[in-house]
DSSP file (Angstrom, degrees, kcal/mol; ACC not computed):
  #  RESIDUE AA STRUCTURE BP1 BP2  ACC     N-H-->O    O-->H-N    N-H-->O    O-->H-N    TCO  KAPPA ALPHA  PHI   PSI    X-CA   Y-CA   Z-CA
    1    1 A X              0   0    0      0, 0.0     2,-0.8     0, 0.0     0, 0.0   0.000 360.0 360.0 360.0 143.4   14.5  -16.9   -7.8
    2    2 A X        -     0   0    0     26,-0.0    26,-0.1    27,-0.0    27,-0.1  -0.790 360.0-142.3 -98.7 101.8   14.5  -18.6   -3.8
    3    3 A X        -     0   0    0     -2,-0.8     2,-0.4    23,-0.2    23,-0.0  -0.213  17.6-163.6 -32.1 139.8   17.5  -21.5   -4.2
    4    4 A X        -     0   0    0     24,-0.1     2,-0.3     2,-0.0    26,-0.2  -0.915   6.7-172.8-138.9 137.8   16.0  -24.4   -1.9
    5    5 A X  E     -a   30   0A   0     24,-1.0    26,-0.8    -2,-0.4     2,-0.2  -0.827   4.7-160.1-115.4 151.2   18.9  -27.0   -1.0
    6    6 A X  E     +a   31   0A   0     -2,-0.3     2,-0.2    24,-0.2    26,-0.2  -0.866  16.0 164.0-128.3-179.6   17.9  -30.7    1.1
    7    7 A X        -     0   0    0     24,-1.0    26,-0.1    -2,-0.2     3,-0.0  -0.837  36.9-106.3-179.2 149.2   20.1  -32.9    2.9
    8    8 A X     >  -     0   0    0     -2,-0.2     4,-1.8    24,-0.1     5,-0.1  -0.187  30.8-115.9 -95.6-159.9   19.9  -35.4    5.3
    9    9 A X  H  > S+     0   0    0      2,-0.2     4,-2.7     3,-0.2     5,-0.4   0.977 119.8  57.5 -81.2 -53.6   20.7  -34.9    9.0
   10   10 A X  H  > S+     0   0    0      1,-0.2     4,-2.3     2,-0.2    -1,-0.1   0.853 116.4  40.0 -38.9 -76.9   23.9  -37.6    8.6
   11   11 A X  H >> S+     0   0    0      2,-0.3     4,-1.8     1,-0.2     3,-1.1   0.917 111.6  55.8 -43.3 -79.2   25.1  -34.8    5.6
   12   12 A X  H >X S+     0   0    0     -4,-1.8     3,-1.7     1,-0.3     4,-1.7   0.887 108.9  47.2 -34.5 -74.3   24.1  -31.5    7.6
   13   13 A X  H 3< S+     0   0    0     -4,-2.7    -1,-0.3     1,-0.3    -2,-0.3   0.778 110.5  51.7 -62.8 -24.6   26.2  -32.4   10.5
   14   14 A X  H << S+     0   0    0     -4,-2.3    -1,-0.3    -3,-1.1    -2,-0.2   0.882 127.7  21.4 -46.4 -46.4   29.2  -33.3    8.3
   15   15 A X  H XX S+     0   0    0     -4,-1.8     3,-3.1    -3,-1.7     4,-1.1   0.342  76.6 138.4-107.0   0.6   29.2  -30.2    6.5
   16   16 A X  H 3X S+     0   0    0     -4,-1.7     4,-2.4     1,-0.3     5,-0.3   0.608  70.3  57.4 -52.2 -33.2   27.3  -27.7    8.7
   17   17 A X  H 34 S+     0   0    0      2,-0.2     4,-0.3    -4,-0.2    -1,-0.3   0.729 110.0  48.8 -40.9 -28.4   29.6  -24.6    8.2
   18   18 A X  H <> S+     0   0    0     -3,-3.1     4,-1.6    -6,-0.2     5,-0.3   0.856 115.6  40.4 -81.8 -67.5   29.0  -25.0    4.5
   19   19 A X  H >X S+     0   0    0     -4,-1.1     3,-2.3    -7,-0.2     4,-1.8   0.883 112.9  53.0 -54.8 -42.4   25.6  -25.2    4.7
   20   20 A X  H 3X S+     0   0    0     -4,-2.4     4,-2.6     1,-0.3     5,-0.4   0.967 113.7  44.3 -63.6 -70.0   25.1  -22.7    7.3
   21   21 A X  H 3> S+     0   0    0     -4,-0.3     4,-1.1    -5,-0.3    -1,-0.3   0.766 109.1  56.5 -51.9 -11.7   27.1  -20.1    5.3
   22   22 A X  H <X S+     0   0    0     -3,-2.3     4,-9.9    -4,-1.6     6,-0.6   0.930 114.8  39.7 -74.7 -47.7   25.1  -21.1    1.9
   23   23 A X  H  X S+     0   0    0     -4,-1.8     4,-0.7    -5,-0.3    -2,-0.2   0.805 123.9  40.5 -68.4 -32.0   21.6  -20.3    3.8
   24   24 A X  H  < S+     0   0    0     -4,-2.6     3,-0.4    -5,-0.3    -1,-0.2   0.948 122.9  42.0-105.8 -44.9   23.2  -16.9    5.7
   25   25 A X  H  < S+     0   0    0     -4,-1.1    -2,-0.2    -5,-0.4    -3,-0.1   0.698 131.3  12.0 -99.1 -32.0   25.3  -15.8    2.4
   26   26 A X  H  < S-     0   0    0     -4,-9.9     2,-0.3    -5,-0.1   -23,-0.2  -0.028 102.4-100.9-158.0  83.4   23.1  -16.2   -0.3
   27   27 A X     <  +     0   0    0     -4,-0.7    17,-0.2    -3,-0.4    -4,-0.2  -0.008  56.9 161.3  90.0 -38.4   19.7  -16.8    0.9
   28   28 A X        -     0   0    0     -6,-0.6    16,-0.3    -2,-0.3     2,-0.1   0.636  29.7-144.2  -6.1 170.9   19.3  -20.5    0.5
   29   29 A X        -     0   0    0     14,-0.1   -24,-1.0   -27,-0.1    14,-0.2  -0.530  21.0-155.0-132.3  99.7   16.6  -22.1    2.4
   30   30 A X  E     -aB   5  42A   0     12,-1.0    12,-1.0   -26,-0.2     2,-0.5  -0.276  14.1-160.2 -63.6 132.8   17.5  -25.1    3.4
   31   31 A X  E     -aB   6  41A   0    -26,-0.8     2,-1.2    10,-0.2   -24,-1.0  -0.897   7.5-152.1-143.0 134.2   15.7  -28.3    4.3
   32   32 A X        -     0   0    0      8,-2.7   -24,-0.1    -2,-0.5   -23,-0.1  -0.516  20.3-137.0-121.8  89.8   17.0  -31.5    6.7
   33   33 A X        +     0   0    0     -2,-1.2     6,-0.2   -26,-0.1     3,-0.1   0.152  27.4 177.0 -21.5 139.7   15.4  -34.4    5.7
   34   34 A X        -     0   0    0      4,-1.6     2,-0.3     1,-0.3     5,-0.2   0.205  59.4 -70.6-105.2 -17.8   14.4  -36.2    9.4
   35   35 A X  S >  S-     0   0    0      3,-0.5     3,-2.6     0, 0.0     2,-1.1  -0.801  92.0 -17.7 109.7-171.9   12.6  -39.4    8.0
   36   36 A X  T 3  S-     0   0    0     -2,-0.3     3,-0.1     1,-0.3    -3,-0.0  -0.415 137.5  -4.2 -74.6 103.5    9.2  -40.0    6.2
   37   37 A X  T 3  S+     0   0    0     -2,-1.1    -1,-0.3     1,-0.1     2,-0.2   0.595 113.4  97.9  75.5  37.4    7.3  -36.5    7.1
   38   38 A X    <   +     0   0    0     -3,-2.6    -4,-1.6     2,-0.0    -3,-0.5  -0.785  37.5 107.9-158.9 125.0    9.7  -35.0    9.3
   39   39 A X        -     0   0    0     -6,-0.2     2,-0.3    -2,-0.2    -6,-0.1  -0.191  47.5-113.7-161.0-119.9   12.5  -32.3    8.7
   40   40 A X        -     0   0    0     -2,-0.2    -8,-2.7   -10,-0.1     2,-0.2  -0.512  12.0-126.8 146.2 148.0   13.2  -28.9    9.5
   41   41 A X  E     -B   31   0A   0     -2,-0.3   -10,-0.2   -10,-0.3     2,-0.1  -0.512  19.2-166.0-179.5 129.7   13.5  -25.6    7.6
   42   42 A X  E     +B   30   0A   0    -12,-1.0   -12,-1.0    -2,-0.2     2,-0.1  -0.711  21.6 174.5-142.3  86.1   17.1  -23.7    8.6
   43   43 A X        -     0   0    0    -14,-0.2     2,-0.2    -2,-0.1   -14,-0.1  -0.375  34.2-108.6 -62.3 157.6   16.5  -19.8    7.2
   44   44 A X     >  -     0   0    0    -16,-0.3     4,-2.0   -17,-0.2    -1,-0.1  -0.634  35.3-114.2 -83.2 151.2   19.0  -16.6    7.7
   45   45 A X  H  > S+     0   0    0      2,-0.2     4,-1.7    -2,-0.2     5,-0.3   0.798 114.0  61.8 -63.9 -29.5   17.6  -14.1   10.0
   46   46 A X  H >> S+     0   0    0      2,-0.2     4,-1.6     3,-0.1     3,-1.1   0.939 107.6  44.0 -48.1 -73.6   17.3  -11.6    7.7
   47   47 A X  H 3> S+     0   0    0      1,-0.3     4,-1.9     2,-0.2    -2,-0.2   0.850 112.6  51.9 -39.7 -55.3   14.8  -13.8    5.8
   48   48 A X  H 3X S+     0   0    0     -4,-2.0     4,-2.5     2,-0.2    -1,-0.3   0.852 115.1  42.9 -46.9 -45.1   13.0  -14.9    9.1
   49   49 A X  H <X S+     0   0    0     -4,-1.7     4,-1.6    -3,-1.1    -2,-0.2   0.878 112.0  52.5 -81.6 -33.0   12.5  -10.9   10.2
   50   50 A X  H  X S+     0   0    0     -4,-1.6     4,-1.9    -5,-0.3    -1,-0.2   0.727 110.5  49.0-103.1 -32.7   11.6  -10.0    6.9
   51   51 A X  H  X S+     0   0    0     -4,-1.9     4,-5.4    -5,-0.4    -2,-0.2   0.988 113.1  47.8 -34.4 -72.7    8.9  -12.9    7.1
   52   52 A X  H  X S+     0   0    0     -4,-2.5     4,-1.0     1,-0.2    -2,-0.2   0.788 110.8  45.9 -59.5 -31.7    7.8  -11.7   10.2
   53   53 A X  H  X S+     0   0    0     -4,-1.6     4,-2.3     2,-0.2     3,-0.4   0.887 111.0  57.8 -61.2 -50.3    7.5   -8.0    9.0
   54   54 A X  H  X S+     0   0    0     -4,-1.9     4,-2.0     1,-0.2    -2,-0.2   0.950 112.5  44.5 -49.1 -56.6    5.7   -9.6    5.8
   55   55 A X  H  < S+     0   0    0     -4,-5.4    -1,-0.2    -5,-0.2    -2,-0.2   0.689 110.5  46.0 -74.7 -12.9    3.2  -11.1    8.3
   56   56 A X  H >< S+     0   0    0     -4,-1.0     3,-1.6    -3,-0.4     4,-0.3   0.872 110.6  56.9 -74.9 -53.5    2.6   -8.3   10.6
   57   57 A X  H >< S+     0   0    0     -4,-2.3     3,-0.7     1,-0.2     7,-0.4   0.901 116.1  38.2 -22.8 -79.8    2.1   -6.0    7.3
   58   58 A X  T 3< S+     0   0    0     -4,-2.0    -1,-0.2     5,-0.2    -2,-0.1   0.104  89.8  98.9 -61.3  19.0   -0.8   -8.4    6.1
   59   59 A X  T <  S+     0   0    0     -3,-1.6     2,-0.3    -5,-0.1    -1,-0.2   0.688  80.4  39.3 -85.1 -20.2   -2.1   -9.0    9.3
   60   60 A X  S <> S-     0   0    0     -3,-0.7     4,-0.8    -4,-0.3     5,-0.5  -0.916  74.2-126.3-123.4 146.2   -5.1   -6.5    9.2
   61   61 A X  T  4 S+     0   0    0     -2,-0.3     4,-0.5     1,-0.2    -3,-0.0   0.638 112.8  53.1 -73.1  -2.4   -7.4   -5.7    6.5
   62   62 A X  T  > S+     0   0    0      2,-0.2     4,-1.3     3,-0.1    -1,-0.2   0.695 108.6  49.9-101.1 -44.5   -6.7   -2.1    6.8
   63   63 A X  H >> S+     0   0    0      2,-0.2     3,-1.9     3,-0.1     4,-0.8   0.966 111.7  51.3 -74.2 -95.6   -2.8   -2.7    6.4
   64   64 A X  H >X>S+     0   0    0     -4,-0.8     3,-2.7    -7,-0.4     5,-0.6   0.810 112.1  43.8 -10.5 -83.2   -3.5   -4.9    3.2
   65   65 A X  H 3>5S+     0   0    0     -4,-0.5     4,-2.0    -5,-0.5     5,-0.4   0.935 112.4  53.3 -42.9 -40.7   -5.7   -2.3    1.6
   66   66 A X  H <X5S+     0   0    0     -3,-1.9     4,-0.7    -4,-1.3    -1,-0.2   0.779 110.2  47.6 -69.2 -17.7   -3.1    0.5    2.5
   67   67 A X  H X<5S+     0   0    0     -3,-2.7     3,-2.5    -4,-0.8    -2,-0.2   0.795 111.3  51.8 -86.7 -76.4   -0.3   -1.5    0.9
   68   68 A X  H 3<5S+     0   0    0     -4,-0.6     4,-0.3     1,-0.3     5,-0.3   0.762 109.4  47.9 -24.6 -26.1   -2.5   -2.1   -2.4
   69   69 A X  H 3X<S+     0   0    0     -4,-2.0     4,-3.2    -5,-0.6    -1,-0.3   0.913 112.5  52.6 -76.4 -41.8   -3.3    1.6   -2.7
   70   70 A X  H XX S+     0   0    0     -3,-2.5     3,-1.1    -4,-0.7     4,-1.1   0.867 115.9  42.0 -39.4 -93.1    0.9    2.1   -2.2
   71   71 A X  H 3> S+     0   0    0      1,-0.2     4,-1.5     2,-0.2     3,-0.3   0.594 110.1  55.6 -41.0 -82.6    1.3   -0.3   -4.9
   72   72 A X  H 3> S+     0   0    0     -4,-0.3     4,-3.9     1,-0.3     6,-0.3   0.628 109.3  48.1  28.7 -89.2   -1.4    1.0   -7.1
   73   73 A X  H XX>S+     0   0    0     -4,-3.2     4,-2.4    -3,-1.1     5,-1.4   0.960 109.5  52.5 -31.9 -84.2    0.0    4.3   -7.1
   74   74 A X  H 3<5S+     0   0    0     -4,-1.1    -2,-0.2    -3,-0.3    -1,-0.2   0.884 103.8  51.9   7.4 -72.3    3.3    3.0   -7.8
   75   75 A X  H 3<5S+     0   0    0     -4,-1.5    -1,-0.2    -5,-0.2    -2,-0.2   0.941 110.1  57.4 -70.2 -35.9    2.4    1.1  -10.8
   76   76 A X  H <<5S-     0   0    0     -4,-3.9    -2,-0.2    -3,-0.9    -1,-0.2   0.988 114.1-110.6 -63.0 -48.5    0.5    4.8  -12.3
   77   77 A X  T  <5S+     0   0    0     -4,-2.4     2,-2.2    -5,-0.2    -3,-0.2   0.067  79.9 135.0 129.7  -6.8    3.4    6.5  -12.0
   78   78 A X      < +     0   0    0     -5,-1.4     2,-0.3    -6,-0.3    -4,-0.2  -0.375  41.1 109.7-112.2  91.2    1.8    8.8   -8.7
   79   79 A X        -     0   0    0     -2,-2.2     2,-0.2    -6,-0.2    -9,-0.0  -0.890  47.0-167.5-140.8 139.1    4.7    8.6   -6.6
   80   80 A X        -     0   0    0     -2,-0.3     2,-0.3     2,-0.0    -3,-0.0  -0.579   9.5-144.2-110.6-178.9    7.3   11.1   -5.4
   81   81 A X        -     0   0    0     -2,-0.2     2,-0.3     2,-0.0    -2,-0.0  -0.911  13.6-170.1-144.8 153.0   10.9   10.8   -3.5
   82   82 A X        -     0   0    0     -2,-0.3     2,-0.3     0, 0.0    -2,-0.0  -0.932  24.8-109.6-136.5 170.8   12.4   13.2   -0.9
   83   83 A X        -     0   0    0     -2,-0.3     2,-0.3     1,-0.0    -2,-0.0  -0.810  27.5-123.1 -80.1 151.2   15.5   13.4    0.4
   84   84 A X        -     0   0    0     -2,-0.3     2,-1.0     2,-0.0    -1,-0.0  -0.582  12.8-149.9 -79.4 122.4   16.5   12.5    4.0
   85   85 A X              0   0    0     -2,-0.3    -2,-0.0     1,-0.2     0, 0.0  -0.763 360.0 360.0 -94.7 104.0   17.9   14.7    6.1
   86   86 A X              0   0    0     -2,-1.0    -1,-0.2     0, 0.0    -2,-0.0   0.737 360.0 360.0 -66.1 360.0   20.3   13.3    8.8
């Protein structure tokens, strides 16, 4: 389950090493109230590249279908492993 924290700006800047390290260590998402409709979203970069990879993935209808066949498979049981050779 994705932890979401708020805070206001006054609070972020007090503490920002805490929060920073909550969002970077385990995940958090973070969100810093601005006023009425306005705040900003402070993600780890892991989470952000793994966004962007999530959106490139689903970005074509041919990439969609190719993951749904993955999973598919998957879920029957007709899947294999190999080992890696370095």
């Amino acid at each position: 389950m994705k932890v979401m924290i708020t805070t206001t700006i006054s609070d972020f800047r007090k503490d920002i090493k805490l929060y920073l390290s909550r969002v970077t260590e385990n995940f958090e998402t973070l969100i810093i109230n601005r006023g009425k409709n306005s705040g900003v979203v402070v993600i780890s970069l892991e989470e952000y590249n793994s966004l962007l990879s999530t959106q490139h993935e689903m970005s074509s209808d041919r990439n969609k279908a190719r993951l749904d066949s993955a999973i598919e498979k998957f879920k029957n049981g007709d899947s294999f492993s190999k080992e890696l050779t370095e």
